[in-house]
N, C-alpha and C positions, 0 to 999 in steps of 0.2 A: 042106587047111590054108590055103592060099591064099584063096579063095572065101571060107573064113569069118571071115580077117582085114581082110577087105574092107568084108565083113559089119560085122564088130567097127565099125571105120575109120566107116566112113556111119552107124553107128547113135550113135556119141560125138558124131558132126557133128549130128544131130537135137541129143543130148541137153543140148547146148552150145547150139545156137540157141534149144531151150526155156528155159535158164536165161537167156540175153541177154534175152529178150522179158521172162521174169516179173521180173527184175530191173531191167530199164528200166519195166513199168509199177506194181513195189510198192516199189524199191527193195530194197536188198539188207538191213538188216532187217526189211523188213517184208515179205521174201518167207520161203517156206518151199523143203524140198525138197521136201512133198508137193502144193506148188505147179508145181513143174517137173515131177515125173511126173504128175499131174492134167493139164498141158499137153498134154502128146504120149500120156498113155493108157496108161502104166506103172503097175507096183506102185512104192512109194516106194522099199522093200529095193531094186530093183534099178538105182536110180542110182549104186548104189554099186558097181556093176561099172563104171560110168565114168569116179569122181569118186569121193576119199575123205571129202569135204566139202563143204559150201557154199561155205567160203570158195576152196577149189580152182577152185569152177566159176569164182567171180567172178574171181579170177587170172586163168582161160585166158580168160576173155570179156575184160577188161582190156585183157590183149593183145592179143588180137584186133583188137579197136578199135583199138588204137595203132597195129597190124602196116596196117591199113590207111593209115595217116597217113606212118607211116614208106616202104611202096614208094612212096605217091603223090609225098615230097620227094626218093625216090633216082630215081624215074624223072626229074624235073625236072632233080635233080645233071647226070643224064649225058645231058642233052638237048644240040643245038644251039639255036642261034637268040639273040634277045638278051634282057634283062630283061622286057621287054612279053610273048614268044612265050613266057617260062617260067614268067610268073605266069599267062598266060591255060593255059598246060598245067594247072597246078597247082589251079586254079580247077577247071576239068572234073575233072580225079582226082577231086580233093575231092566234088563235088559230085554226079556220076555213081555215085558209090559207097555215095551215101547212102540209095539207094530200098531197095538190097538189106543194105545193115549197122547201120540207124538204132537197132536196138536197143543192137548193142555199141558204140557208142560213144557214144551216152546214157549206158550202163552204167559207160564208162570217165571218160566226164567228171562225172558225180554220185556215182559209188559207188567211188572208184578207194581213197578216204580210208580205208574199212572193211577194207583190206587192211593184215596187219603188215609194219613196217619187210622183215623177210624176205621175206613171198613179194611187194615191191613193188621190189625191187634191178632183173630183167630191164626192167620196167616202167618203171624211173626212169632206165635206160639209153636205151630206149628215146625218151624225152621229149626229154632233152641231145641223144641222137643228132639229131633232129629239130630241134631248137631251132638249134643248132651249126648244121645245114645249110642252113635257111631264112636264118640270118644271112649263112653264107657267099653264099650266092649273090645276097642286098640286095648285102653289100660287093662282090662283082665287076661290081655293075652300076653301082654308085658309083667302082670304079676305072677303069672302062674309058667314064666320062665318059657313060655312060645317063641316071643318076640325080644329081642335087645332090650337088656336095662337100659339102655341112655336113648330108648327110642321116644321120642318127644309127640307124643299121643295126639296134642291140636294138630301139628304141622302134616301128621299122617294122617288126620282125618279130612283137612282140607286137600290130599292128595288124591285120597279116595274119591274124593267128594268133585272134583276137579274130572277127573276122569267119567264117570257117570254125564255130567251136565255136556262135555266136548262130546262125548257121545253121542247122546241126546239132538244136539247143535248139528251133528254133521252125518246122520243116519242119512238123508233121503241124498245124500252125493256118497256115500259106497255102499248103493244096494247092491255091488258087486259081491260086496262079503255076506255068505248068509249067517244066521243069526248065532247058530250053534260056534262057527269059526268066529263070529263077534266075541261070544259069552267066553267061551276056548281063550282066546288073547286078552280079554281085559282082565281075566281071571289069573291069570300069569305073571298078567303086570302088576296088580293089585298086590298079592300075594308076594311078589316079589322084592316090591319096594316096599312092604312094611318089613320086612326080614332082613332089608339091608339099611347097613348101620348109617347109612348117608342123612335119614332122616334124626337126627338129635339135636338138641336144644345151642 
């Protein structure tokens, strides 16, 4: 029993990274489900011992995506170091994790809309949680005199935040740049423009 739960467990993980992929490359209307079993080389009937629906799969890929954004600001939350050493962590998460999850979270940032008010509540929690944390930790580096008193904490976190997702959007047109020279320059920028006073209320 064991064994074939295991089974079970690795085969939903395929059938979920198929749906990330066709989802990220036709969108979530204009994929099918006999698109994800054509993927990985299944009958279509049997997606549905994984997933009661399309829109299910797009929910857990969703997630997924987010779940990646979300450990990358809670490992940052309970880091040491100061506002420089936690954006440049935060930069690597982000960025490091984009080789192996590019599809879900393409998926979550262009197709997140297509999901209903319901199954997007985990999802929207998710976001806050995120948002909420990236700001708290702008404001700790403005209180403990890192960063500009008059630096305006939302506007820097949706800069941050802007940065990662254009990344994200536009990794597979400059696989010219490898990753280390990616993380290298977003981390400059990052840092840069929380330190300049441009960003204030």
């Amino acid at each position: 029993m064991r064994k074939a739960t295991k089974k079970h467990v690795a085969r939903r993980e395929k059938v979920i990274g198929a749906a990330a992929q066709v989802f990220a490359e036709r969108g979530f209307h204009g994929a099918s489900t006999a698109d994800i079993a054509e993927k990985i080389g299944i009958q279509q009937g049997s997606l549905y011992y994984y997933f009661d629906s399309k829109e299910t799969a797009l929910q857990e890929v969703c997630e997924l995506g987010m779940r990646i954004y979300v450990d990358a600001i809670n490992e940052v939350a309970q880091s040491d170091g100061g506002i420089d050493d936690k954006m440049s962590l935060l930069v690597s998460n982000h960025l490091n994790a984009l080789d192996g999850a590019l599809p879900y979270i393409r998926t979550y940032l262009y197709e997140r809309r297509a999901l209903s008010d319901e199954r997007s509540q985990t999802l929207n929690q998710m976001v806050e949680h995120y948002e909420d944390t990236l700001e708290k930790i702008i404001a700790d580096g403005v209180g403990n005199g890192e960063l500009p008193e008059q630096l305006n904490c939302c506007l820097a976190s949706l800069y941050v935040m802007s940065m990662f997702n254009t990344v994200a959007v536009q990794r597979d047109r400059r696989v010219d740049i490898n990753i280390d020279e990616l993380i290298e320059g977003v981390t400059a920028m990052v840092i840069g423009g929380l330190h300049s006073a441009r960003w204030t209320a």
